[in-house]
Structures are given as structure tokens and as C-alpha cells.
N, C-alpha and C positions, 0 to 999 in steps of 0.2 A: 145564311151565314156568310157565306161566299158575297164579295161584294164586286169584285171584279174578273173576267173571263181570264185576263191577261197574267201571266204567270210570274211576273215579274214583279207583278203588284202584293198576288200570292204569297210569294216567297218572303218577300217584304214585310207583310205584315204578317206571317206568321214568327218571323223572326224579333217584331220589335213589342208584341204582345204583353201586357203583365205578366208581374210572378206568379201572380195568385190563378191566372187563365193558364200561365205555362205549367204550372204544377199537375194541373186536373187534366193535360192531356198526356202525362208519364202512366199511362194505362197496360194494362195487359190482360190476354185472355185468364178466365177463374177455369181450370181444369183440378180439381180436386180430387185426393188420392182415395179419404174415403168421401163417398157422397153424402149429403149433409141436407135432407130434406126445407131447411130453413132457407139457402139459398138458391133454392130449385131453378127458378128465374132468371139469375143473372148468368151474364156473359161474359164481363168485363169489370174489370177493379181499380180503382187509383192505387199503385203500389205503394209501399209504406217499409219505412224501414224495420225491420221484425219479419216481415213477409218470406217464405220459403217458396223458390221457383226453381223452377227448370227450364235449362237453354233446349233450345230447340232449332236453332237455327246460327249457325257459323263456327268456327273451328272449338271454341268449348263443347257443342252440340254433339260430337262423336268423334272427340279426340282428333286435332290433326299437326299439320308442322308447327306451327307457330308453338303451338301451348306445348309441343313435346312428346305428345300420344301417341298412342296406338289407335289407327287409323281403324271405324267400324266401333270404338270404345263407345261406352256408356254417356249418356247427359250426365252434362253436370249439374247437380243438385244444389243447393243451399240458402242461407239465409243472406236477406240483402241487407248490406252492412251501411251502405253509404247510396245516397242517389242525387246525383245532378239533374234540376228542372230545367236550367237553362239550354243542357245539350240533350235530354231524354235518356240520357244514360245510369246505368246504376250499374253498383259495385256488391260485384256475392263472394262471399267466404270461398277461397280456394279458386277462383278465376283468377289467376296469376299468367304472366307473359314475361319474358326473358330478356331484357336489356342483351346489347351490344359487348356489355362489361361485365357478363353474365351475373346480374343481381336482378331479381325478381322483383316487378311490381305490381299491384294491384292492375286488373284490363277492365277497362267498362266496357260494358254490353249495354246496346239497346234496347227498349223496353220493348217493342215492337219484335223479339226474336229470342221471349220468353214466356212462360206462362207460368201460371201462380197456381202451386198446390197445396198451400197451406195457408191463413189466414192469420193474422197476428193476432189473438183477438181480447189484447189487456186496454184496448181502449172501449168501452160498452158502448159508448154514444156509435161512432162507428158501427158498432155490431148488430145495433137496433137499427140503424139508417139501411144496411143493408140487410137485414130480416124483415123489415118493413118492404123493399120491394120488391125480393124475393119470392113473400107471400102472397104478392099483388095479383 
């Protein structure tokens, strides 16, 4: 896959890639709350808007300055509302950050510092693609 050692080249093309290759690598781990014998298998998910996740890594993860918390607090939970392929980021219900003029806006989080406990699953074709190699 890798086509050059040199990083620059790397970086390069992973930034100038289709939409359609950038969307398939907005991934994240599948850690499901209850377990679900159909998708024994897998590891990892294309996230999808509908999807329910948990932060797990950066100041949503356990409450800290920025977001306002109490430091040691809970993950935050929720449904991903909105996701950008082009920057890997996605937007969940209740991840909010605090403007300078203190009005509240939506924060993206990286896909890479969440993980997906719930599965959307009103698309079937989806559902079968990933019960098919679940089962495998």
C-alpha cells in the first residue's frame, strides 16, 4: 500500500486521496455494550452517522478544562450527529466547547480517540455485510 519510505510523499498522499478512500478510513474500534454473537469477528467499523460512541481519549474522555468538567468525570457518550471524511473527525451529541464570547459550539473529535458501542443498524445491507464477516 505504502508506495514510498519518504514521509513527505506519505503525508502527501494521504492527504490528496478520494472521497470515497477518505471516508473508509474514518474508522473506529467496535467495543459493544451488550455483546452480540453476529459480530464476534470484527474489530473495527466505518462510522456512520446514527452510530453511538464513546470518547475515550482527550478532554471529552474524563471531563477536563476546556469542556468545563470535573476532572476524573465520566466518557462521554452519544450519538454521531455529523462526520467530516475530509478531516477524520466527527461530531456527537453533547461534545460542545466554549467560544471566547462564551456561546457554545459543536467540538469534533477524531475518530481514532473513540470507540463505537452501538451500531446503527436501519441500513440491512450494512448489517448483513458485517454479519457476513463476523461469522467468517
Amino acid at each position: 500500500m505504502v508506495q514510498s519510505r519518504k514521509p513527505g510523499k506519505q503525508r502527501k498522499e494521504q492527504a490528496n486521496v478520494p472521497i470515497h478512500v477518505m471516508r473508509k478510513r474514518v474508522r473506529a474500534r467496535l467495543q459493544l455494550d451488550k455483546p452480540d454473537e453476529r459480530l464476534a469477528g470484527i474489530r473495527s467499523v466505518t462510522v456512520r452517522v446514527g452510530d453511538t460512541v464513546r470518547v475515550v481519549r482527550g478532554d471529552h474522555a474524563h471531563g477536563g478544562k476546556r469542556v468545563g468538567g470535573k476532572r476524573k468525570a465520566n466518557s462521554l457518550s452519544g450519538k454521531v450527529v455529523r462526520l467530516e471524511a475530509s478531516s477524520g473527525r466527527l461530531f456527537i451529541e453533547g461534545a460542545k466547547s466554549t467560544k471566547a464570547d462564551n456561546k457554545e459550539e459543536a467540538a469534533p473529535i477524531h475518530c481514532s480517540n473513540v470507540v463505537v458501542i452501538r451500531l446503527d443498524e436501519t441500513d440491512k445491507l450494512r448489517m448483513q455485510r458485517l454479519t457476513a464477516l463476523g461469522g467468517a
